[in-house]
C-alpha positions in Angstrom: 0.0 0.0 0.0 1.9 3.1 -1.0 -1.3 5.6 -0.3 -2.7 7.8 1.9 -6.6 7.4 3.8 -8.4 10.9 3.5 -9.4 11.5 7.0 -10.4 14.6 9.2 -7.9 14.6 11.7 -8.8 18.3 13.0 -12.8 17.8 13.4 -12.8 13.4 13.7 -11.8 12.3 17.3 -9.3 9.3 17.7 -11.7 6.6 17.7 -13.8 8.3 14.5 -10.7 8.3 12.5 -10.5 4.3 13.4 -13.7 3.6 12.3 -13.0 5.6 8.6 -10.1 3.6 8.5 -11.7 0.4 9.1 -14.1 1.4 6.5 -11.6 2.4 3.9 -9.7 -1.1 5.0 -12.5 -3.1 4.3 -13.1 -2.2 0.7 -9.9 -3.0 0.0 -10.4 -6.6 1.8 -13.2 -6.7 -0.9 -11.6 -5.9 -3.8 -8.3 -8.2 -2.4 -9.2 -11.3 -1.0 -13.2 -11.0 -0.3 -15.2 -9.8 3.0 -18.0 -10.8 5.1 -20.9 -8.9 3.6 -22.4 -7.7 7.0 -18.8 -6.8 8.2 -18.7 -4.3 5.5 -22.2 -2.8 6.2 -21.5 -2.5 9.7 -18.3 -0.7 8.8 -20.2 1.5 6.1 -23.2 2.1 8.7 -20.3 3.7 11.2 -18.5 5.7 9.0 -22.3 7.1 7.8 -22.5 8.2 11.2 -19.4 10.0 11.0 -19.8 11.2 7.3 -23.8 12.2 7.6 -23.4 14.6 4.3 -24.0 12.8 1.1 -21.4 15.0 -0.6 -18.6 14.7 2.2 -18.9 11.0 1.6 -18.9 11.6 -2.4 -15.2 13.6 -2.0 -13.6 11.5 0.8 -14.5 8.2 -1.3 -13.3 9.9 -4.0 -10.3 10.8 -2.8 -9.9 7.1 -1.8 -10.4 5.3 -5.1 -8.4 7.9 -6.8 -5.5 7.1 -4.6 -6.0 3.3 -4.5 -8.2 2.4 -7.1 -10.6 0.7 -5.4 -14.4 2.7 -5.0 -16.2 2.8 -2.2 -19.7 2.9 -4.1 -19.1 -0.2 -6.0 -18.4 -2.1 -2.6 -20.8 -1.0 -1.4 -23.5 -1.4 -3.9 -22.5 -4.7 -4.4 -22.5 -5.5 -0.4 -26.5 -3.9 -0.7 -27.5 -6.3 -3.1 -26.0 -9.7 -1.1 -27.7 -11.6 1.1 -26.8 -11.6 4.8 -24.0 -13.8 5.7 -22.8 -13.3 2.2 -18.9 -13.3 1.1 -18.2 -10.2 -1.1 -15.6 -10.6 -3.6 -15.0 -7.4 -6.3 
């Protein structure tokens, strides 16, 4: 991994920027080496909470597939239409 997560660090508090992380980590498990479906709507769920504005979202998971090439929508989308207990492989 030679790139950079696009966090807050000045408004998200220590455990917030954990949870985006996590998030961020976990659609790269996807697109790698496959991940539990629900683990990766929980994770999205969280980071929601964090990232309430639909636009904020749009440029942070932007930011992230233009560094690492993997999007955050497609995952994500893809995770919506699975069943629970599901393995999710991009």
């Amino acid at each position: 991994m030679s790139y950079t997560y696009p966090i807050d660090e000045v408004y998200w508090s220590k455990e917030e920027i954990i949870d985006v992380v996590n998030f961020y980590s976990m659609v790269e498990q996807a697109y790698e080496k496959g991940v539990d479906r629900d683990e990766l709507m929980l994770a999205y769920t969280r980071f929601k909470q964090i990232v309430p504005s639909k636009s904020e979202e749009k440029t942070l998971c932007g930011q992230f597939e233009k560094e690492s090439g993997y999007s955050c929508y497609r995952a994500v989308k893809q995770a919506k239409g699975l069943s629970k207990g599901d393995k999710l492989k991009m």
